[in-house]
Z-matrix of the N, CA and C atoms (Angstrom, degrees):
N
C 1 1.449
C 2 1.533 1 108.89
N 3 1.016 2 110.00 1 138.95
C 4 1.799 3 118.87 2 175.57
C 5 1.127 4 124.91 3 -89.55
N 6 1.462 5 141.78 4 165.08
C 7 1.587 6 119.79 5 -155.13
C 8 1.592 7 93.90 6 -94.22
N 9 1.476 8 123.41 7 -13.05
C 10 1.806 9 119.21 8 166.99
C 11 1.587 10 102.54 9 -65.91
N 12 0.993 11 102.19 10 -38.82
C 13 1.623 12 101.81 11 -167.35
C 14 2.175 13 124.13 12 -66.54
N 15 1.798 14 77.24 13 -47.79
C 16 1.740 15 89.19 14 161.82
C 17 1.376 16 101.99 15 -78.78
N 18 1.254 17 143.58 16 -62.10
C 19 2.040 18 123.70 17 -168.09
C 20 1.685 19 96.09 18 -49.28
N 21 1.398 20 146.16 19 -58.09
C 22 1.429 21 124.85 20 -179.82
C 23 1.593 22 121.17 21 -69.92
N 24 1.378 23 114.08 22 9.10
C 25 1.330 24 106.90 23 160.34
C 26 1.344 25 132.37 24 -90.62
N 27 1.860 26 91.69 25 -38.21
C 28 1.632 27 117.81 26 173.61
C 29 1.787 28 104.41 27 -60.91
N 30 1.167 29 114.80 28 -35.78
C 31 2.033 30 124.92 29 -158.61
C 32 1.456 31 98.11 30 -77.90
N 33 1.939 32 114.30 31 -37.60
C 34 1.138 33 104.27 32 158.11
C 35 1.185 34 159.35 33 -102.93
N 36 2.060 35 103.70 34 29.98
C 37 1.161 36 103.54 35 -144.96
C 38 1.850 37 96.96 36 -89.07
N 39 1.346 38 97.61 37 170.89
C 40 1.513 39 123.68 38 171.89
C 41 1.221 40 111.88 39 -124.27
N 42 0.853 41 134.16 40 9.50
C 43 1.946 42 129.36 41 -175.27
C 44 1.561 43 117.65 42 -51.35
N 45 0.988 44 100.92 43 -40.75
C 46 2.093 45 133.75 44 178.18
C 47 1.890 46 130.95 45 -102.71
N 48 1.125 47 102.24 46 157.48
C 49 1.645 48 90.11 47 169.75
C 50 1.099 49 148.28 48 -67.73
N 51 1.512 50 77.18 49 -27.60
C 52 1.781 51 118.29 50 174.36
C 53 1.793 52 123.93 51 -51.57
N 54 1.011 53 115.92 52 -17.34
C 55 1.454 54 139.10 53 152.74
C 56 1.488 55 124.54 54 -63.86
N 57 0.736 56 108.19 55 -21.64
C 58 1.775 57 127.17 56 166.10
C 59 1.319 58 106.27 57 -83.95
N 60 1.360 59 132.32 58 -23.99
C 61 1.475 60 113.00 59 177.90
C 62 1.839 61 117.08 60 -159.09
N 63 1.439 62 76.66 61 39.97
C 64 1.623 63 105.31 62 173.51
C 65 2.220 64 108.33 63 -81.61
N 66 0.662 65 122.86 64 153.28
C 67 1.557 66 129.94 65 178.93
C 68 1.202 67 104.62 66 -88.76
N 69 1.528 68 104.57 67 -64.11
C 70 1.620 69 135.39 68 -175.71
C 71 1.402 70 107.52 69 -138.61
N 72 1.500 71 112.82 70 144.30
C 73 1.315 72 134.05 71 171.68
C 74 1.761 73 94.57 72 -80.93
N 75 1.870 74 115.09 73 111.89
C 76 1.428 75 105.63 74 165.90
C 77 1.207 76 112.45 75 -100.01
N 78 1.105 77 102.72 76 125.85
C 79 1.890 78 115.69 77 -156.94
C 80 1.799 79 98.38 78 -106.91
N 81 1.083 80 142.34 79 -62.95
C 82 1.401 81 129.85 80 132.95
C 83 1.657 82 98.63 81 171.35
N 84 1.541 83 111.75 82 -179.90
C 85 1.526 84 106.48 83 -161.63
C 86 1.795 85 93.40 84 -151.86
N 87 1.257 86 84.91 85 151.12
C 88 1.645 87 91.87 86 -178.90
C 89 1.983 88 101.22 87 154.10
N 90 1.063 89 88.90 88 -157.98
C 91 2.018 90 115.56 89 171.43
C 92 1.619 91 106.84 90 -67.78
N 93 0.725 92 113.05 91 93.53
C 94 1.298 93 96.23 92 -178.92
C 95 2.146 94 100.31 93 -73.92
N 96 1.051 95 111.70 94 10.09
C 97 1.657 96 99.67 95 173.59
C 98 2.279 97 100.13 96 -109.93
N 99 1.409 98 106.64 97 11.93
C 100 1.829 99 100.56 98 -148.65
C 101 1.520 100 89.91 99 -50.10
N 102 1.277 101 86.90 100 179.14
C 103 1.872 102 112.85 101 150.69
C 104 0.894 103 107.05 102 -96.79
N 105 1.541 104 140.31 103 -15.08
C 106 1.678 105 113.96 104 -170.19
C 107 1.769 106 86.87 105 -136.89
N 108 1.229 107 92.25 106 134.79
C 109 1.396 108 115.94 107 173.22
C 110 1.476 109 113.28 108 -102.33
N 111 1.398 110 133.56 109 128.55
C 112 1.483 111 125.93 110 -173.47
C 113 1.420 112 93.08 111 -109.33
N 114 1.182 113 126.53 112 156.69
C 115 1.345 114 133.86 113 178.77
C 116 1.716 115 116.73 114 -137.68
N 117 1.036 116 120.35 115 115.28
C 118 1.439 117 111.37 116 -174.46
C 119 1.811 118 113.84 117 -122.17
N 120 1.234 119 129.64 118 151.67
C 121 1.437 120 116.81 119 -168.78
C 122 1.539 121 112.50 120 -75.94
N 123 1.271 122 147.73 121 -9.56
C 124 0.877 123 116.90 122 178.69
C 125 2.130 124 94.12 123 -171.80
N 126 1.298 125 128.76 124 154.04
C 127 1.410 126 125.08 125 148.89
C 128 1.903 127 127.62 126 -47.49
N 129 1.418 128 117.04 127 145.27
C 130 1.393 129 93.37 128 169.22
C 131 1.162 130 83.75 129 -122.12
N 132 1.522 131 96.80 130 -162.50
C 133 1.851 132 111.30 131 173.92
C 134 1.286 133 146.29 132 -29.13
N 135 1.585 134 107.52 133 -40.06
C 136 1.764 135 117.59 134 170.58
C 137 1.462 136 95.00 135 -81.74
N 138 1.581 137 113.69 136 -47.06
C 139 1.849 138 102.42 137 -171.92
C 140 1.898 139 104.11 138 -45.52
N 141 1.743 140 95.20 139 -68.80
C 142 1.582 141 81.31 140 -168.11
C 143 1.771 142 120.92 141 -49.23
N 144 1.239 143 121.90 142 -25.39
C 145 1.495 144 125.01 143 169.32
C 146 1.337 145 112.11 144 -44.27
N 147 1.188 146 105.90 145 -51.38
C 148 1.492 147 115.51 146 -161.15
C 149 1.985 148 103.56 147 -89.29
N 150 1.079 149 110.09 148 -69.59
C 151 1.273 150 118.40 149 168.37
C 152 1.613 151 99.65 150 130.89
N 153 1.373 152 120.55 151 2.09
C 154 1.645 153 129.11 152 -159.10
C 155 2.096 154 87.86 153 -111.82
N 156 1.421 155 115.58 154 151.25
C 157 1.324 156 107.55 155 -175.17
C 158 1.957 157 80.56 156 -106.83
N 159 1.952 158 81.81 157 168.40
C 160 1.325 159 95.67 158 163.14
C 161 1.823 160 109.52 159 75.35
N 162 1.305 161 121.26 160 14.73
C 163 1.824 162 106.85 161 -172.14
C 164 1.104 163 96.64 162 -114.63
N 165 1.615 164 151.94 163 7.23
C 166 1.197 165 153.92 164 -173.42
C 167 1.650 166 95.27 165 -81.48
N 168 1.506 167 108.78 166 -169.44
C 169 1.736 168 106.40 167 -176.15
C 170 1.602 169 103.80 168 -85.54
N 171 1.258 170 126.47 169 -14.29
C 172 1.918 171 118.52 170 146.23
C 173 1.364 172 96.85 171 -27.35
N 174 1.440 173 108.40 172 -91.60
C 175 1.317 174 117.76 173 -163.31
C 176 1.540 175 135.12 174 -61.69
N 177 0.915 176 107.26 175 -7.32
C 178 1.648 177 118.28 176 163.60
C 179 0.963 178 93.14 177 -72.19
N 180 1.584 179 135.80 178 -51.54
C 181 1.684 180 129.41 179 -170.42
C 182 1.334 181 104.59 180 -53.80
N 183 1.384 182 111.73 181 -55.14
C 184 1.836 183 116.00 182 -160.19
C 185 1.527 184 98.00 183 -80.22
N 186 1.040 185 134.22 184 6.93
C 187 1.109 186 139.93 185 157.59
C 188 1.610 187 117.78 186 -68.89
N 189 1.485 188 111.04 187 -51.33
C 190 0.917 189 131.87 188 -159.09
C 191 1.617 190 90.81 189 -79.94
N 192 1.575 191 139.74 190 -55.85
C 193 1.386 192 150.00 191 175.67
C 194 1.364 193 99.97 192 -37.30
N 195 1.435 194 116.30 193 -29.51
C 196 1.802 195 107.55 194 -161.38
C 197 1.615 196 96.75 195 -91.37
N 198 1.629 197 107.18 196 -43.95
C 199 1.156 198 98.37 197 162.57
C 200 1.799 199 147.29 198 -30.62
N 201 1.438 200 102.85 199 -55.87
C 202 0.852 201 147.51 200 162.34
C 203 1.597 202 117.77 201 -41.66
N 204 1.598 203 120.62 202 -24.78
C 205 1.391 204 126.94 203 -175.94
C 206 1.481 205 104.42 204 -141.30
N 207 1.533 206 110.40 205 20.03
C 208 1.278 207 117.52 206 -170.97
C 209 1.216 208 129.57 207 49.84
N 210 1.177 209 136.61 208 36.71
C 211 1.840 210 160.44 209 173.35
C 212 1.629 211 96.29 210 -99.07
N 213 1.481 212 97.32 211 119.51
C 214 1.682 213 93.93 212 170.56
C 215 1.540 214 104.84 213 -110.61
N 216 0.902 215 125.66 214 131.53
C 217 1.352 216 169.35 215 172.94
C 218 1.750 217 87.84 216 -21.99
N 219 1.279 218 123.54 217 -41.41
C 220 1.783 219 110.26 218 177.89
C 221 1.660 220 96.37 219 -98.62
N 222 1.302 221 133.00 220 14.93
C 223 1.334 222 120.65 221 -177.49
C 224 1.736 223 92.43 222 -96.18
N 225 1.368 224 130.45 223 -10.19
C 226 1.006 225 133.79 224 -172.74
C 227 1.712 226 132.79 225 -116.22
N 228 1.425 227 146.24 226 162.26
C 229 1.372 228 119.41 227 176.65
C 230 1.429 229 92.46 228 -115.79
N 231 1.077 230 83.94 229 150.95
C 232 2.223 231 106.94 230 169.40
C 233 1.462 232 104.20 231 -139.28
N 234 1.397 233 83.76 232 136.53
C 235 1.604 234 123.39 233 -163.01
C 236 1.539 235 122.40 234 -125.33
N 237 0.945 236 145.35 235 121.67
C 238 1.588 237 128.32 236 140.45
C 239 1.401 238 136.99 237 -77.58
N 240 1.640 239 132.78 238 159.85
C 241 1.295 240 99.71 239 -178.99
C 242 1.856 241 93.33 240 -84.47
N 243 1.337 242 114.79 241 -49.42
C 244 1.466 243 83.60 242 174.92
C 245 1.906 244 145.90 243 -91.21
N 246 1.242 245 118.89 244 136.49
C 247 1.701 246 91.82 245 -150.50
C 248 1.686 247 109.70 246 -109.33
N 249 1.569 248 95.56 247 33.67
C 250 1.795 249 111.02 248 154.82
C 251 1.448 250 110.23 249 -141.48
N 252 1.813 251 109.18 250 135.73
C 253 1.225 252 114.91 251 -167.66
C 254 1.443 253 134.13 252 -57.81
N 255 1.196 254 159.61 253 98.37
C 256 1.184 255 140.63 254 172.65
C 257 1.406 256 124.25 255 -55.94
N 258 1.404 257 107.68 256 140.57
C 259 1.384 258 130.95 257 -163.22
C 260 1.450 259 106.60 258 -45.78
N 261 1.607 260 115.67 259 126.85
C 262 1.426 261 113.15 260 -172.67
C 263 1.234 262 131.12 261 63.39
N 264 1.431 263 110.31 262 10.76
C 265 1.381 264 117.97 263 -173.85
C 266 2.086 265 122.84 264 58.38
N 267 1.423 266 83.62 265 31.03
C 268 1.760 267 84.79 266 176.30
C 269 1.826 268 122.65 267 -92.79
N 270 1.004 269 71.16 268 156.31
C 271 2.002 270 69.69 269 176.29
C 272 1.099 271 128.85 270 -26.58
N 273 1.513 272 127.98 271 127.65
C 274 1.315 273 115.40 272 173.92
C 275 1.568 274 120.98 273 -60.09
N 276 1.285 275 125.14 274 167.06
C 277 1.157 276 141.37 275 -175.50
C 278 1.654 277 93.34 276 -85.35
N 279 1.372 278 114.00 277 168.13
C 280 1.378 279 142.17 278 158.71
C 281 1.793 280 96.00 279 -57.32
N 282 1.738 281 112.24 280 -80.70
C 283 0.961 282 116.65 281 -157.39
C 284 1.278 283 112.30 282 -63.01
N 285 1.458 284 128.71 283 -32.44
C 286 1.471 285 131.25 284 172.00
C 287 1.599 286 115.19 285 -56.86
N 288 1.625 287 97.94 286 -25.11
C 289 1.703 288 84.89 287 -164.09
C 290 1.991 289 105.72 288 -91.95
N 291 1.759 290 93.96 289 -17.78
C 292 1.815 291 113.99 290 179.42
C 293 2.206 292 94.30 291 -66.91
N 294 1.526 293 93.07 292 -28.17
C 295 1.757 294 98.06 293 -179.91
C 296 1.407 295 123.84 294 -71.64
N 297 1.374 296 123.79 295 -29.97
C 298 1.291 297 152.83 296 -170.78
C 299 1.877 298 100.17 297 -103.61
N 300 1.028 299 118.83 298 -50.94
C 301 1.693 300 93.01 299 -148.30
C 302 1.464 301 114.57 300 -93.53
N 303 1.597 302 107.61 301 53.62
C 304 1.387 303 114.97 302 171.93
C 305 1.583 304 97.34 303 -94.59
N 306 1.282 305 109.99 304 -48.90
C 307 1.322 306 130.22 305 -169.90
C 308 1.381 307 102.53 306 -62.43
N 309 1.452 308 134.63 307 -54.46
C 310 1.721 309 119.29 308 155.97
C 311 1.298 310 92.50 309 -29.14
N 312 1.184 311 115.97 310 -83.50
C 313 1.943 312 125.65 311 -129.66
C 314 1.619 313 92.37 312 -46.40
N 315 1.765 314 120.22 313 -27.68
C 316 1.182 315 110.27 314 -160.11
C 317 1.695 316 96.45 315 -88.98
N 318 0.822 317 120.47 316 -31.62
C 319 1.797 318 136.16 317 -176.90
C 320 1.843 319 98.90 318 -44.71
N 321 1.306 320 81.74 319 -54.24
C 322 2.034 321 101.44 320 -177.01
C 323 1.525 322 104.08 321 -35.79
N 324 1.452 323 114.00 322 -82.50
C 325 1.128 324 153.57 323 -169.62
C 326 1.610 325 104.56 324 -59.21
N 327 1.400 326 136.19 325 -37.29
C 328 1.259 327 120.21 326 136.53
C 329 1.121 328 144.54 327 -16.09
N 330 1.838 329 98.63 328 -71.36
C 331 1.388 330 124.81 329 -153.33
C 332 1.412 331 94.88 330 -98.82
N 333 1.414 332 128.21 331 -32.17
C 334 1.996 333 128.06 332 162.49
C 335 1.799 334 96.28 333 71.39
N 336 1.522 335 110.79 334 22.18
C 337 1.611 336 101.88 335 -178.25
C 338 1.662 337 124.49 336 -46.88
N 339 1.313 338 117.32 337 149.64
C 340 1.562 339 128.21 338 179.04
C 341 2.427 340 88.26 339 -50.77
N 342 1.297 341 78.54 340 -71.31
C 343 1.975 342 89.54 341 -159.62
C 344 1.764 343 100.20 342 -109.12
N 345 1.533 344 109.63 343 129.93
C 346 1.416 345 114.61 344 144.86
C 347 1.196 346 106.16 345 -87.81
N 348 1.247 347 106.20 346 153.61
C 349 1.210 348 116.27 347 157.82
C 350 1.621 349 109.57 348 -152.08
N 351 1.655 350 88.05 349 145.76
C 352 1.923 351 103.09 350 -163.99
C 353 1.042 352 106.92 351 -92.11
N 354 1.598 353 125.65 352 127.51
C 355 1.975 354 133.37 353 176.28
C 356 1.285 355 97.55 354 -82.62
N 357 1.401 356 104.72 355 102.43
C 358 2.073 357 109.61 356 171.65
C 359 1.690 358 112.14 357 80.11
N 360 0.808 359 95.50 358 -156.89
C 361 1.740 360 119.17 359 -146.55
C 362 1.797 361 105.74 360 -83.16
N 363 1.450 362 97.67 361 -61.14
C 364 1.646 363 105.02 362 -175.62
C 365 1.759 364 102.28 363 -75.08
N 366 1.044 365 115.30 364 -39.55
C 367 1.409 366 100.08 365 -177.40
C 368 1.704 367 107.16 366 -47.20
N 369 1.591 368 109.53 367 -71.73
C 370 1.344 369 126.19 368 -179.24
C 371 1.668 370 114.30 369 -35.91
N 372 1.322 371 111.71 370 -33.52
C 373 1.530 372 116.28 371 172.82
C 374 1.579 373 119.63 372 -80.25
N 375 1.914 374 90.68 373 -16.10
C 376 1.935 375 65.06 374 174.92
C 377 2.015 376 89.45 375 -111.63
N 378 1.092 377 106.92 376 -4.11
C 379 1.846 378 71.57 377 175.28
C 380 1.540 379 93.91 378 -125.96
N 381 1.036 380 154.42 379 73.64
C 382 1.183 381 158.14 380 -149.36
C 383 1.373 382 98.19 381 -168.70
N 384 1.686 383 108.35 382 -83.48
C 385 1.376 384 108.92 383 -148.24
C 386 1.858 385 78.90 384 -179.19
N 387 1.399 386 122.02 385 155.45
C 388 1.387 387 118.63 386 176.00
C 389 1.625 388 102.21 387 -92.03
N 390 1.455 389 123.68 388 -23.79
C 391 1.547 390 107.86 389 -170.32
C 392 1.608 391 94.39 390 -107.24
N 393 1.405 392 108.53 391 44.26
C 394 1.745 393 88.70 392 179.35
C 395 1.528 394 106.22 393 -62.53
N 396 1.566 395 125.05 394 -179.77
C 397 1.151 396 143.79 395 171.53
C 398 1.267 397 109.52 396 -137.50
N 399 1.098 398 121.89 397 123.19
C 400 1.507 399 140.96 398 -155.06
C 401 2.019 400 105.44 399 -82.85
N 402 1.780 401 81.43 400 -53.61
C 403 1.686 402 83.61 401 177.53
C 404 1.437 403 145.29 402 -83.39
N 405 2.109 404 88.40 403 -11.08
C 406 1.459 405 106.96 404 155.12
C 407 1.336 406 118.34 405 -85.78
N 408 1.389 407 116.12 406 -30.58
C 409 1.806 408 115.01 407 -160.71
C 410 1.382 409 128.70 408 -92.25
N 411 1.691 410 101.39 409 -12.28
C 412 1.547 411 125.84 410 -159.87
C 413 1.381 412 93.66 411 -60.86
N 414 1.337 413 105.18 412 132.75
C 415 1.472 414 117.48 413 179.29
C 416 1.478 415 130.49 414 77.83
N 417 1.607 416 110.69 415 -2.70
C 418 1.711 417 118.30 416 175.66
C 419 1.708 418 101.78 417 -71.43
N 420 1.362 419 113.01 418 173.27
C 421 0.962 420 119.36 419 166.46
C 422 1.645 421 111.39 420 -119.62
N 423 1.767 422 89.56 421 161.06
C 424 1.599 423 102.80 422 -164.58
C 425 1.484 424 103.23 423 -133.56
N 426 1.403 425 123.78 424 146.27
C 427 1.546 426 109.23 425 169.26
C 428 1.555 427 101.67 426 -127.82
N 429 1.423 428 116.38 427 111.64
C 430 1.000 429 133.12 428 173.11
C 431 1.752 430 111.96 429 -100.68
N 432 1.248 431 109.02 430 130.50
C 433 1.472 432 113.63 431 -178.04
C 434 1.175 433 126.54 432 40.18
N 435 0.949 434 117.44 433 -120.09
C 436 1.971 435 120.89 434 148.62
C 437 1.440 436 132.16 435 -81.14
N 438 1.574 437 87.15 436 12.31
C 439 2.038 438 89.41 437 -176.75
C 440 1.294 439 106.81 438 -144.82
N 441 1.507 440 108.93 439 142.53
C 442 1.622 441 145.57 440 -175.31
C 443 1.442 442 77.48 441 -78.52
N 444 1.571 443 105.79 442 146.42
C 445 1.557 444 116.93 443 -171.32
C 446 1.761 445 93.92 444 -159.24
N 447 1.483 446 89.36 445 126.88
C 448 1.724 447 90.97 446 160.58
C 449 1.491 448 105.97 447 -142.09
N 450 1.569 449 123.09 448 -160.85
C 451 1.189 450 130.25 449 -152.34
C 452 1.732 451 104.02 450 -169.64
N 453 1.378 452 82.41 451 126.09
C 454 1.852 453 80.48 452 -179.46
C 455 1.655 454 110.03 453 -147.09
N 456 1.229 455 122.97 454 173.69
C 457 1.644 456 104.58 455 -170.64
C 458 1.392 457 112.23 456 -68.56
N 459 1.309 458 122.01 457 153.93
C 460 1.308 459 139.27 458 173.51
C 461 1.883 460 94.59 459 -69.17
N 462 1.255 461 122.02 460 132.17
C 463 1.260 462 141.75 461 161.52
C 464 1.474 463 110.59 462 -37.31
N 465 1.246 464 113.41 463 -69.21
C 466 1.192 465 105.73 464 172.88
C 467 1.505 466 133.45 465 -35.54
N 468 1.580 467 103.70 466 -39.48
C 469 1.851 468 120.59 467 173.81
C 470 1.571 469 108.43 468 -53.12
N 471 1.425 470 105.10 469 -45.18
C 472 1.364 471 120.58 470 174.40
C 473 1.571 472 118.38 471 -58.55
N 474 0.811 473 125.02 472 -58.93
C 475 1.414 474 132.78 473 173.39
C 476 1.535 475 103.04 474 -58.65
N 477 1.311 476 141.24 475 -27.91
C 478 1.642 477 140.59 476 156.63
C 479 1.217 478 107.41 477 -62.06
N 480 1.511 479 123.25 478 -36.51
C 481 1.607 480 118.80 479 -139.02
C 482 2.051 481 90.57 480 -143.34
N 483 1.114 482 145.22 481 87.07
C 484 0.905 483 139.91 482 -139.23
C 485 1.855 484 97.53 483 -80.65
N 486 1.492 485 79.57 484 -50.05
C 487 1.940 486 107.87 485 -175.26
C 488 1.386 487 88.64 486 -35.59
N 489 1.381 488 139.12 487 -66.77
C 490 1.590 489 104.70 488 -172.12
C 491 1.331 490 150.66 489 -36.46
N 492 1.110 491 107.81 490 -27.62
C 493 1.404 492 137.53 491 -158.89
C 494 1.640 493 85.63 492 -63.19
N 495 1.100 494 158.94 493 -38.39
C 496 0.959 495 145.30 494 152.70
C 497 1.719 496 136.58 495 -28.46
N 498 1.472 497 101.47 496 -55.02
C 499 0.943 498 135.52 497 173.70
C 500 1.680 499 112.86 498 -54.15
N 501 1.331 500 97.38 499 -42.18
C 502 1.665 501 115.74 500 -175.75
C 503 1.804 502 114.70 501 -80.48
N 504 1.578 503 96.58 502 -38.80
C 505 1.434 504 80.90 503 177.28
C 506 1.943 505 102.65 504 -83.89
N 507 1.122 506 141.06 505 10.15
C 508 1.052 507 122.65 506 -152.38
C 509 1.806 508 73.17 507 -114.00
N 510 1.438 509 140.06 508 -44.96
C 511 1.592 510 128.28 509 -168.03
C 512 1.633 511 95.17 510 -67.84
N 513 2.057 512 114.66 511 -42.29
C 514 1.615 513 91.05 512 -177.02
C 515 1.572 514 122.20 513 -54.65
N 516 1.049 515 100.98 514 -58.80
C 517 1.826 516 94.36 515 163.03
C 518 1.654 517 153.41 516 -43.96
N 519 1.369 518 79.94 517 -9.73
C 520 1.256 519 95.83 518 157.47
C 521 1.954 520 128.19 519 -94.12
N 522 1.586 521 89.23 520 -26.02
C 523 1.468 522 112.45 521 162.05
C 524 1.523 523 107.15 522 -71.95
N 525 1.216 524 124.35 523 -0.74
C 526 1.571 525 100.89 524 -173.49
C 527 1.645 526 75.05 525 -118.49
N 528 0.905 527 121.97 526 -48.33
C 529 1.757 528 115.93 527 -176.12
C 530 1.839 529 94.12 528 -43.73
N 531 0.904 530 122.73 529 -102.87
C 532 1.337 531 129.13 530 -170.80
C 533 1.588 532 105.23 531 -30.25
N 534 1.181 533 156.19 532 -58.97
C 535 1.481 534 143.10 533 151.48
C 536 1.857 535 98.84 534 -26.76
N 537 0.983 536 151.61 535 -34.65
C 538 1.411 537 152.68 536 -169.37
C 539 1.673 538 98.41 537 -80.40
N 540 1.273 539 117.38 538 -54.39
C 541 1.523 540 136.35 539 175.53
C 542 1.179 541 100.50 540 -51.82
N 543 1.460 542 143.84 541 -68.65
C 544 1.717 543 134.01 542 -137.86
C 545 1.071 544 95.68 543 -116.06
């Protein structure tokens, strides 16, 4: 499949409910050749507005992290696993995310990145491991299939919880160290 071919599959999909009250299908934006793939669980309000993931005040933050380790923001792809918003911005469902994550798996396999890495908790639980732990695991490494995989807080957590922010620039740097390594 070609990446024209998956964005008009994703723009028209129906698999879910979530298509009924989506704005925009956010299908994701970046390199399509990066090494680092960002992955986040789902669009909120400015994403679905916009149709681009990650530009809300999350993403000004993780903007700011890439900054921060010298990664610019188009040297990289960002993704969600799901790429229409759920209502109120709540957790994705099981079945929404079993509805959506062909279209990752195909994003993956495109883009053949060095490192994923998962934004927060639900991402990391569904391609990680199902019992990950966010506040023990953030920043370990994982080798899944053909890909180095880590996990670090979702931006948004940060902007609730400031005290991480420590925590976050010390796993991105380790993400830019290891992109330096392989």
């Amino acid at each position: 499949m070609t990446w024209d071919e998956l964005l008009a599959s994703c723009e028209s999909c129906e698999k879910c409910e979530l298509c009924k009250t989506r704005t925009n299908c956010v299908f994701g934006v970046g390199n399509k050749n990066a090494d680092i793939l960002f992955v986040g669980e789902a669009p909120g309000q400015q994403e679905d507005l916009s149709g681009t993931p990650f530009v809300g005040r999350a993403g000004q933050l993780l903007d700011k992290f890439l900054y921060a380790i010298d990664i610019k923001r188009e040297d990289v792809y960002i993704a969600n696993i799901l790429k229409c918003r759920p209502p109120q911005n709540r957790d994705p469902r099981p079945d929404e995310e079993e509805a959506c994550i062909d279209y990752l798996r195909e994003q993956v396999r495109l883009i053949n990145p060095k490192v994923i890495v998962c934004l927060g908790r639900i991402s990391a639980m569904k391609l990680i491991k199902p019992d990950f732990k966010i506040t023990q695991e953030h920043g370990m490494w994982f080798k899944k299939g053909n890909y180095l995989m880590t996990a670090v807080y979702h931006p948004a957590a940060l902007l609730r919880d400031p005290r991480k922010k420590e925590d976050m620039l010390r796993d991105m740097q380790k993400i830019k160290e290891k992109i330096q390594e392989i």
